[in-house]
Each structure stands twice: as C-alpha cells, then as structure tokens.
C-alpha positions, 0 to 999 in steps of 0.5 A: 454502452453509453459513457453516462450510463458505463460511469454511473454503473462502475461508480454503483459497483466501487461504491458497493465494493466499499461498503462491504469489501476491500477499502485500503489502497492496493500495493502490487510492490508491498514487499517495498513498501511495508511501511504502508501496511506495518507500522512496526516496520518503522526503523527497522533497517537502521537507517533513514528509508523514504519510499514514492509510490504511485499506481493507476489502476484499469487503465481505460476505465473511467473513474478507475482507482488512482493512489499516490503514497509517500513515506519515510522511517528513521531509527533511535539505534540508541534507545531501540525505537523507529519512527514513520510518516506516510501520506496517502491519496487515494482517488476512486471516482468522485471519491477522494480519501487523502491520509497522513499518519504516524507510526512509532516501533520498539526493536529489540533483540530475541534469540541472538544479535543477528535477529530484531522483534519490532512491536510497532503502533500507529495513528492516523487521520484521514479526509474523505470527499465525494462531490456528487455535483461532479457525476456525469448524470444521465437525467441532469439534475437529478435530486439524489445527487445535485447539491451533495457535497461529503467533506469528513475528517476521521481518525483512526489507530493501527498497529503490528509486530514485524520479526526478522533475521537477515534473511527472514521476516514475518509480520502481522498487521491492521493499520486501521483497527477502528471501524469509523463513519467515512460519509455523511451529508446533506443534499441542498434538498435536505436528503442526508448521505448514506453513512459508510463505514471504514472497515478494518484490514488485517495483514500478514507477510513473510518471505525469504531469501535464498542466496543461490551464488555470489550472483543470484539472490532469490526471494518467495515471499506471501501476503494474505489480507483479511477484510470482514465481508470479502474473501481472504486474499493472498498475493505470491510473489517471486523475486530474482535479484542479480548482482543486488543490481537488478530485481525480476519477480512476478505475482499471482494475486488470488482470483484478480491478478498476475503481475510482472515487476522489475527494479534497478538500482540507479545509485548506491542510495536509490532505487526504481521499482515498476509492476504491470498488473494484469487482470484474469477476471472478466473485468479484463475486457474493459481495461488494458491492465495496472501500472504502479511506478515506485521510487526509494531512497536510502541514507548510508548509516556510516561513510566508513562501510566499505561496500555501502552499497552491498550493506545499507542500499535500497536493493538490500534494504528492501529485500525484506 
C-alpha cells in the first residue's frame, strides 16, 4: 500500500476513534500509576511518590499514539488531606494534546485504623493542536487541509473515591467529567474545522493481595473503563512479587490485547517497571507490538523505620 495513501487512512480511522470512542491516554501499568486515573488516589501512601511514564504504542505504524506522563502526590497526615500534579502529553498523528492537572483528596478512616476512605477532586487544562499543514497529502495542496492550524485551551474537572486496607483497594473514577469542545478552526480558505468533542471516561479498580509466603506476594487485580459510544472495556491482570524485589505479572485487555511486565526495584526509593503489549486484532499484522517504560520514586516518610525498604518503598507502595 502507498505510505500517503496508509497514513491519511490510519489518521481517518484515529480521528474517527476520537470522536466516538476511547480519548484518554492508555496505561498498561495503571496498577502504578492510580494517580493518572483517580484523583483520590492523591496521598494515599503517606508519603511523597512521583511516577514517569512513557508508552510507544504500534510500534511501526506511522503517526502511531505515543504518551508521556509524569506525576507526584504528597500527603497533609495532620489534617487528612493529599495533594497531586500530573503532566501529560499526548501525541496521535498530527494530534497533539498536552494536559497539567491538579488533584486534591480527603483520607479518613471507616471501620478501623488499618483502613483509609479517600474522597478526591480534580481540575485540569488541556491544550489540544493539530497542524494540517503537516499531512503528507496525496494531492498537495489540497484546500481541506493547507492552511488548517487548530490551537485550543480547555478546561475540565474530575473526581473519584478510592478505599483500602493494607491489602485491598477499590476505587471509582472520571478524571474528566465535562464533555468540552477539543477542535475549532479556520483554513486560510476560511472553511471552519469540524468540532470534536472530549467525551468523559469512567473508571473502576480494585485488586488484592495474597501473601502466599515470607517470599511470595501475588496480587489479581481488574480495571473496567466506561466511554459513551464505545464497549465497556475491562484489563486483568496477575502480579507475582518476589522477595518485594521483583514483580512478574501479564494482562489480558478485552478484544485488543495481552501484556507481559515486569519490575525491579533498583533502590529502597526507586523502582523500574516495563510492559509489552501485544495485539490479538487484526491490527496485528501492521505493528510489532507496544512498549510502556515507567519509573517511580518513593521519599521514606521517617529514617527511623527499621526496614524502610519492606515499609514506604516503591514495591510496597505500589502494590496497590
């Protein structure tokens, strides 16, 4: 197939896909980073956490989605409050969304001190661009594109509520309630930009932990994401921790995917996570697969643990 004639097809199929479907960036490792999904998620741990995260995903496919997010929370332990920033950039094609947003979270405890209830809200901006200019066009200068610039700012509001113990969490979430205009503008022939629409995205998680020896955890955990005009879409995943050293775990990600990860914890304050996706739809046969790379860091609440690696570490931390 001709490369034009390939990448104005994939750009049609994504840009259709983003009208009426899925929107927000894709986690293979969200089990690491809540934070990206559930603003209540903010402080939950009792000490300051930043997470990295970058995924390339259809590796091959031009214009193919590529994300990078970086986010960190810090807890008020005196007052019950969390407080977290994230950024995001987003890049699908000639689209570009790049997001900064603010998450604040009330903790307290329910049925005993071992438990936390976290209500958390969120606010965020996001700044959407797409340069037409940029296409590779079959026929040049053709006037649907040349001279079409979109450049927007829009706001929006999430919000969620996140339950634990030390060995069970659940929450629910929408990061971005609102349904806001993402698109408008106008071609240097003075033909106006279809308007999309940022749709609002619905989360729910939970997971657990079995404590199978003084050697082996293993942690089932299910996340199921909810976006009008597209099927409820759920991930499962399986994660064996060894010695709170080492994570193995796969997914499976209905009708789109299996995924294989693994994580090392490099110090008592880092840790390094790596997914593989791997496509079982047809759109196998043009790309050789998703790579996702994430990186997370823990500050040790006090010196005076005698283990802080077994008690404020990433592993730990990030077991749910």
């Amino acid at each position: 197939m001709n490369k034009k004639i390939f990448k104005i097809l994939l750009l049609t199929v994504l840009f259709a896909n983003s009208v009426n479907a899925q929107q927000d960036p894709m986690y293979s490792q969200y089990m690491f980073n809540m934070l990206a999904i559930n603003p209540a998620y903010a402080g939950n741990h009792e000490v300051f956490g930043a997470t990295a995260l970058f995924r390339q995903q259809w590796v091959g496919v031009p214009g193919a989605p590529r994300t990078f997010t970086f986010g960190f929370d810090v807890p008020d332990n005196k007052r019950g409050f969390g407080y977290g920033v994230q950024l995001i950039g987003d890049q699908i094609g000639i689209q570009k969304t790049n997001a900064i947003a603010g998450s604040f979270s009330y903790r307290t405890h329910v049925f005993s001190e071992n438990d936390e209830l976290s209500l958390g809200l969120q606010g965020s901006m996001s700044n959407y661009t797409a340069n037409y200019n940029s296409v590779d066009l079959i026929q040049p200068y053709d006037p649907s594109f040349v001279g079409l610039v979109v450049n927007t700012w829009t706001p929006n509001v999430g919000a969620g509520i996140f339950y634990h113990t030390k060995d069970f969490y659940l929450g629910i979430s929408s990061p971005t309630i609102l349904s806001q205009p993402m698109q408008g503008g106008v071609t240097n022939l003075g033909r106006s930009a279809q308007s999309f629409f940022s749709i609002p995205h619905t989360f729910a998680t939970t997971g657990y932990v079995f404590h199978l020896s003084d050697v082996v955890d293993f942690k089932p955990s299910v996340m199921f994401k909810v976006v009008a005009g597209a099927p409820v879409q759920y991930d499962v995943n399986a994660q064996f921790y060894l010695y709170d050293l080492i994570s193995l775990g796969a997914s499976y990600r209905s009708n789109a995917a299996i995924v294989g990860m693994a994580g090392l914890q490099l110090t008592p304050n880092w840790r390094i996570g790596y997914a593989f996706d791997r496509d079982i739809t047809g759109f196998k046969a043009f790309n050789t697969g998703t790579h996702e790379i994430m990186l997370g860091f823990a500050l040790n609440r006090s010196t005076k643990v005698a283990n802080p690696r077994l008690m404020y570490s990433c592993s730990e931390m990030n077991r749910f």
